[in-house]
Backbone as CSV, one residue per row, in Angstrom:
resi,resn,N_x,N_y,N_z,CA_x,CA_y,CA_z,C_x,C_y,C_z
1,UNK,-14.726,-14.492,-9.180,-13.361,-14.172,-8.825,-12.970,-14.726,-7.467
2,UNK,-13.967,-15.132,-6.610,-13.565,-15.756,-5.376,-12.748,-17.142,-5.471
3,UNK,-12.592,-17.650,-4.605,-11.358,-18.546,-4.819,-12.886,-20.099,-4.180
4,UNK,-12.280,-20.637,-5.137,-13.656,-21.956,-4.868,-13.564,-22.691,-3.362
5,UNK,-14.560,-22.585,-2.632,-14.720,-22.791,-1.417,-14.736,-22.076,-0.405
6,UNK,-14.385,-20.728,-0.741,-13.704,-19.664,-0.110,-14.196,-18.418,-0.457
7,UNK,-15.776,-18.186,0.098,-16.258,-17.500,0.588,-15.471,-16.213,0.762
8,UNK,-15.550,-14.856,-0.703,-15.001,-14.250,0.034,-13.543,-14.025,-0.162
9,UNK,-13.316,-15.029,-0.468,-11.679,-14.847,-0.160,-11.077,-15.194,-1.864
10,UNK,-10.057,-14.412,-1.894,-9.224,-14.261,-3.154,-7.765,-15.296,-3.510
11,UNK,-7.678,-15.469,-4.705,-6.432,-16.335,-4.713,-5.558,-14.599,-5.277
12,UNK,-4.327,-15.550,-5.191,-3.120,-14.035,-5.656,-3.240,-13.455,-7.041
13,UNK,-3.728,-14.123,-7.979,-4.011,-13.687,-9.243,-4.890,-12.479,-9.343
14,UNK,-6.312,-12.640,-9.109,-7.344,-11.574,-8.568,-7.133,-10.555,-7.650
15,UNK,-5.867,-10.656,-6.605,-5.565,-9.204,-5.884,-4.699,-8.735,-6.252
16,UNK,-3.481,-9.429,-7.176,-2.457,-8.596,-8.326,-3.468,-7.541,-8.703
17,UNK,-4.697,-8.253,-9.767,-5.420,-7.518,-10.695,-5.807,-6.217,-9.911
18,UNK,-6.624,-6.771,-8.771,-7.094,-5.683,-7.896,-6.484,-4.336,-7.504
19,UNK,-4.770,-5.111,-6.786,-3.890,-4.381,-5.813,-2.964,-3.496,-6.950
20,UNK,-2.977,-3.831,-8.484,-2.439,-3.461,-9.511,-0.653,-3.654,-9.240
21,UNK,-0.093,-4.510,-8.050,0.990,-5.201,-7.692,0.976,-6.909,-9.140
22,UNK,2.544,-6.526,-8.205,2.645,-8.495,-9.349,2.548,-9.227,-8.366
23,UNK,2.256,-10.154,-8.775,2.089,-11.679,-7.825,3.213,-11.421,-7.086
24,UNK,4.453,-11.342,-7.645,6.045,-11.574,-6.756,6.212,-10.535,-5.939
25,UNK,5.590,-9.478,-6.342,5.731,-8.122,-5.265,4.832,-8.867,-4.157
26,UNK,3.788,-9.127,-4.418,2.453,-9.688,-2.947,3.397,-10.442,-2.289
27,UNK,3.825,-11.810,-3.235,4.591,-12.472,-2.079,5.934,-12.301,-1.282
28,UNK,6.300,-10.977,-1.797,7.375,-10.502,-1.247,7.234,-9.368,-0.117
29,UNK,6.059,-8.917,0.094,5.591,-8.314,1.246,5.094,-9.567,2.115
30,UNK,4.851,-10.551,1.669,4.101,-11.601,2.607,6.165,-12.023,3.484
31,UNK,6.777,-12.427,2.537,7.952,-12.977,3.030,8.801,-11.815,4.099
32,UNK,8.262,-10.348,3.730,9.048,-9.782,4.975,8.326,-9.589,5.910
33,UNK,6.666,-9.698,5.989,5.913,-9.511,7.141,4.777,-8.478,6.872
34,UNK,4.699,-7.873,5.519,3.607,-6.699,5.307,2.344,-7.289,5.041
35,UNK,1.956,-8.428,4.868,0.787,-9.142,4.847,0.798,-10.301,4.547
36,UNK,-0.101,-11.091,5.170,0.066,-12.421,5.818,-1.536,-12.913,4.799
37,UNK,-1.497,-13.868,3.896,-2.837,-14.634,3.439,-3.814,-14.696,4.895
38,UNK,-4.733,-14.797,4.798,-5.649,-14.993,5.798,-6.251,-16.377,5.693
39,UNK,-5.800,-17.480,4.842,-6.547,-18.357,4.818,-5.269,-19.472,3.727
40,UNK,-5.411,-20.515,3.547,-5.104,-21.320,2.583,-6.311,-22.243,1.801
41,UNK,-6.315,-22.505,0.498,-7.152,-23.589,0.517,-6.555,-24.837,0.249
42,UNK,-7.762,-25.706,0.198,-7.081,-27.185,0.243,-6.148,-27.796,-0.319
43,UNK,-5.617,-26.810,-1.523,-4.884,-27.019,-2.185,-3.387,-26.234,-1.799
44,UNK,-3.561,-25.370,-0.826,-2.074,-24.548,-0.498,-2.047,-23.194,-1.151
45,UNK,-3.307,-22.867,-1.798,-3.119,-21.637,-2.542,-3.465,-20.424,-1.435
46,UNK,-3.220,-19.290,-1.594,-3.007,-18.219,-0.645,-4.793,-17.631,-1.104
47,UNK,-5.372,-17.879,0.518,-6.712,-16.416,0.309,-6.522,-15.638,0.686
48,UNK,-7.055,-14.208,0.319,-6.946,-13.261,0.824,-8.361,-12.713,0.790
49,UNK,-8.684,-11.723,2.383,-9.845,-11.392,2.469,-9.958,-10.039,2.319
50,UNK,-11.044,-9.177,1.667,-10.890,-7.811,1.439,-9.917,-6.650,2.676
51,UNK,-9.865,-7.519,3.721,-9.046,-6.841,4.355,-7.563,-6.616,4.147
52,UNK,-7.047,-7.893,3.841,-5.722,-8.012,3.560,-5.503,-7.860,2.107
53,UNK,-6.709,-7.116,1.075,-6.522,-6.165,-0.479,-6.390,-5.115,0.226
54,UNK,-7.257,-4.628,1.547,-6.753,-3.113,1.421,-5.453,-2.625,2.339
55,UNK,-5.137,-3.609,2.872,-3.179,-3.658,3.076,-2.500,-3.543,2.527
56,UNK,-2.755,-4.445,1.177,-2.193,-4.120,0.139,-2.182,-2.857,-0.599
57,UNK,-3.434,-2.313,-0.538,-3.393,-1.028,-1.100,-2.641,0.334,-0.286
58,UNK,-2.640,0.380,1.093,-1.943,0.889,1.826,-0.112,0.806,0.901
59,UNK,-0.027,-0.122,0.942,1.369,-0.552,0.942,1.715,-0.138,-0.136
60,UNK,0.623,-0.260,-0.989,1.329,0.149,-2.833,0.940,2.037,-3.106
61,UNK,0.320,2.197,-2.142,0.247,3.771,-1.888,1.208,4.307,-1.322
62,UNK,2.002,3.240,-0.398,3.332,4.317,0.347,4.301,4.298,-0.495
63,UNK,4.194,3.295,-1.222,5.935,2.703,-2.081,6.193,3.810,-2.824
64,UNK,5.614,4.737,-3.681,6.199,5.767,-4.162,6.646,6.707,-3.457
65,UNK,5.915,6.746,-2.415,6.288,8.016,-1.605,7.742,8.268,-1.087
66,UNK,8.048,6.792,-1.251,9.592,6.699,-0.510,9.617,6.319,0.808
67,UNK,8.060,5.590,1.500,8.925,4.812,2.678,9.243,3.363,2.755
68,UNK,9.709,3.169,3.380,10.690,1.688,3.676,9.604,0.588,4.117
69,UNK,10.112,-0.165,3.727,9.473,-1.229,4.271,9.263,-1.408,5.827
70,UNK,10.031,-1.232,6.520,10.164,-0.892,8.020,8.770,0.303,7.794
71,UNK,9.140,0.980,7.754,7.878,2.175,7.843,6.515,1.943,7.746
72,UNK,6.550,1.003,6.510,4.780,0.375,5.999,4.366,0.092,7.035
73,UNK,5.355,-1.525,7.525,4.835,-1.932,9.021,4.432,-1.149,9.657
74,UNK,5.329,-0.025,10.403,4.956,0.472,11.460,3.443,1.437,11.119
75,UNK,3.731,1.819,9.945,2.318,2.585,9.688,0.972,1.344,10.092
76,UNK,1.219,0.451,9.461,-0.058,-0.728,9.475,-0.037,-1.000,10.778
77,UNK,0.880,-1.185,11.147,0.493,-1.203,12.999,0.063,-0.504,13.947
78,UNK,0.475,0.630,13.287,-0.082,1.988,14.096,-1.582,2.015,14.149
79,UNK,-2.417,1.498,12.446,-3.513,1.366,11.899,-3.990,0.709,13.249
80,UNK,-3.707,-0.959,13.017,-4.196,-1.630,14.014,-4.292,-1.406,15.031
81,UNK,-3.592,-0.761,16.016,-3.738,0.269,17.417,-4.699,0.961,17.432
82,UNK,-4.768,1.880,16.584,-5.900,2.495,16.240,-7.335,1.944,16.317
83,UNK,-7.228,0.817,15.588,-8.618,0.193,15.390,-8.753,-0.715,16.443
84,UNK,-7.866,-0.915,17.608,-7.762,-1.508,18.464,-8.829,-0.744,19.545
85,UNK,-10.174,-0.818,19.890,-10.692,-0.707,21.205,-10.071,-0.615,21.972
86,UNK,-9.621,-1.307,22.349,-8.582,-1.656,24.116,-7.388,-0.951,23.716
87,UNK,-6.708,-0.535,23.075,-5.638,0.270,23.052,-5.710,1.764,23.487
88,UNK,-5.027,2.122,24.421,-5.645,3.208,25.053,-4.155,3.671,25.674
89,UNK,-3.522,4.883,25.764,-2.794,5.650,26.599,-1.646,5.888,26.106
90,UNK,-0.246,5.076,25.899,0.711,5.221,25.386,1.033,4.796,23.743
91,UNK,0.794,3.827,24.420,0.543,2.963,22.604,0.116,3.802,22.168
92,UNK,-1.451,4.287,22.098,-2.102,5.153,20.880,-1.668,6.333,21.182
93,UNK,-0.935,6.794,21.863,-0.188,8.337,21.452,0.554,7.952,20.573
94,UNK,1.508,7.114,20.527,2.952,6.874,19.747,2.050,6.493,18.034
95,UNK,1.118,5.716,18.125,0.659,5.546,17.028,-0.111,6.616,16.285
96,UNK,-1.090,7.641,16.981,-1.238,8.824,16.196,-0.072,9.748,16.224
97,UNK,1.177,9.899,16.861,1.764,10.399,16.683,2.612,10.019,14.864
98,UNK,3.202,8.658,14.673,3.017,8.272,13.708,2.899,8.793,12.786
99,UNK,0.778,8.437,12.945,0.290,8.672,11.718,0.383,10.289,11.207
100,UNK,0.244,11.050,12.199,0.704,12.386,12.091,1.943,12.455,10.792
101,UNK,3.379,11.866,11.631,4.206,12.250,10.821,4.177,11.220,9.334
102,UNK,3.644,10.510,9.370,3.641,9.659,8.231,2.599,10.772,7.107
103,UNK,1.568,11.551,7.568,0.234,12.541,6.745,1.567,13.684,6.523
104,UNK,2.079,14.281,7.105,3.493,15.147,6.789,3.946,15.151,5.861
105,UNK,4.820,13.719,5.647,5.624,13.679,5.059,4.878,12.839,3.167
106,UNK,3.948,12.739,4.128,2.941,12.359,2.466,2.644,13.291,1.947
107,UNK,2.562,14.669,2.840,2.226,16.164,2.085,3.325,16.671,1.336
108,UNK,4.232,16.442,1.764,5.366,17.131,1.551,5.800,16.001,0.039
109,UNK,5.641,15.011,-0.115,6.117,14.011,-1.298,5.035,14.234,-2.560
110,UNK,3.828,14.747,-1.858,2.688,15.476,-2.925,2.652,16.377,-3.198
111,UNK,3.373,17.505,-2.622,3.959,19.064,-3.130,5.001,19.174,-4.434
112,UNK,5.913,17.718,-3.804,6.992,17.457,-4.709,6.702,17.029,-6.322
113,UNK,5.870,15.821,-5.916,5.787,14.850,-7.220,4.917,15.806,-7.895
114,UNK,3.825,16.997,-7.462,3.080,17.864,-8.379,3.941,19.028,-9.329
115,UNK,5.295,19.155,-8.306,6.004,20.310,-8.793,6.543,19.248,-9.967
116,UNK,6.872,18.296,-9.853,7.894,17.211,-10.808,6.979,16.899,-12.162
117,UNK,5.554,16.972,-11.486,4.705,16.780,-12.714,4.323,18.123,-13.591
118,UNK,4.439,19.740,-13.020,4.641,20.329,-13.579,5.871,20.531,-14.626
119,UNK,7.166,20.385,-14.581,8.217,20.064,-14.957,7.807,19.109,-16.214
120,UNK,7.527,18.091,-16.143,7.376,16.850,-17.515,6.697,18.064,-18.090
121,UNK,5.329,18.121,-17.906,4.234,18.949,-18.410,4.820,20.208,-19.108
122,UNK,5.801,21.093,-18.704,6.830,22.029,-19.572,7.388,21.410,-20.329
123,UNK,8.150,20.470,-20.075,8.780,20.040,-21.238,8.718,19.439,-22.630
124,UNK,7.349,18.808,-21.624,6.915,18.238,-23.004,5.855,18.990,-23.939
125,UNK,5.563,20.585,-23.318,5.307,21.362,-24.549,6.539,21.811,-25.103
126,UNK,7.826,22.267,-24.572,8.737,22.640,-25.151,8.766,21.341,-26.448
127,UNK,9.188,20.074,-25.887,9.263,18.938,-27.328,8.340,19.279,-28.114
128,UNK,6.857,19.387,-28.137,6.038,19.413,-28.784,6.304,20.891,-29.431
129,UNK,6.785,22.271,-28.887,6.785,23.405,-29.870,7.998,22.537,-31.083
130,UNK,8.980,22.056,-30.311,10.542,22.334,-31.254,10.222,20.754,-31.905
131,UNK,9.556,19.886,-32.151,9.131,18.651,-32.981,8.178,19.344,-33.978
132,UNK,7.691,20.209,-33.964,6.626,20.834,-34.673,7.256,22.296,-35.975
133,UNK,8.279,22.326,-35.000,8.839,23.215,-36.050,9.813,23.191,-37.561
């Protein structure tokens, strides 16, 4: 599944499969700035390294939740601060602050979508009593 020459690294077909995104969604986070190929090969095709699959996975984990594209970024940046050594004092307040409210409001969209999934789950025994009768 690696991309020939490229150690490692993925063409867009194999991190669709992976990222369970379409090709046009990947390159449409690449065109506003949510992830960048890490590599080209000789041919111009896009690699991607397990790092920039699990960006992707970040990204296709927030999209239901309801945040914005603006938001992803700032979440993934916040990430990178984070994982930043040398980031130290203001920056990484503002960025765990963030991630704080970003874990919030992911609680609060998982309270929801469980109550919403209770809901189908009624109803669709109600269909199933009154199809049966």
């Amino acid at each position: 599944m690696d991309a020939p020459g490229g150690e490692g690294l993925l063409q867009i077909g194999p991190v669709a499969e992976r990222t369970e995104l379409s090709i046009k969604t990947i390159r449409h986070y690449e065109e506003v700035g949510l992830v960048t190929p890490s590599a080209r090969s000789a041919g111009g095709f896009r690699l991607y390294t397990a790092a920039d699959v699990d960006r992707l996975l970040i990204i296709r984990r927030m999209k239901p939740l309801g945040f914005s594209l603006a938001e992803m970024k700032q979440l993934l940046d916040a990430f990178a601060v984070l994982d930043d050594p040398t980031a130290v004092g203001e920056q990484h307040d503002r960025a765990r602050e963030f991630l704080r409210q970003c874990r919030e409001r992911t609680r609060d969209s998982a309270r929801r979508l469980r109550r919403h999934l209770a809901y189908a789950a009624e109803f669709g025994d109600l269909l199933d009593t009154r199809a049966d009768t």
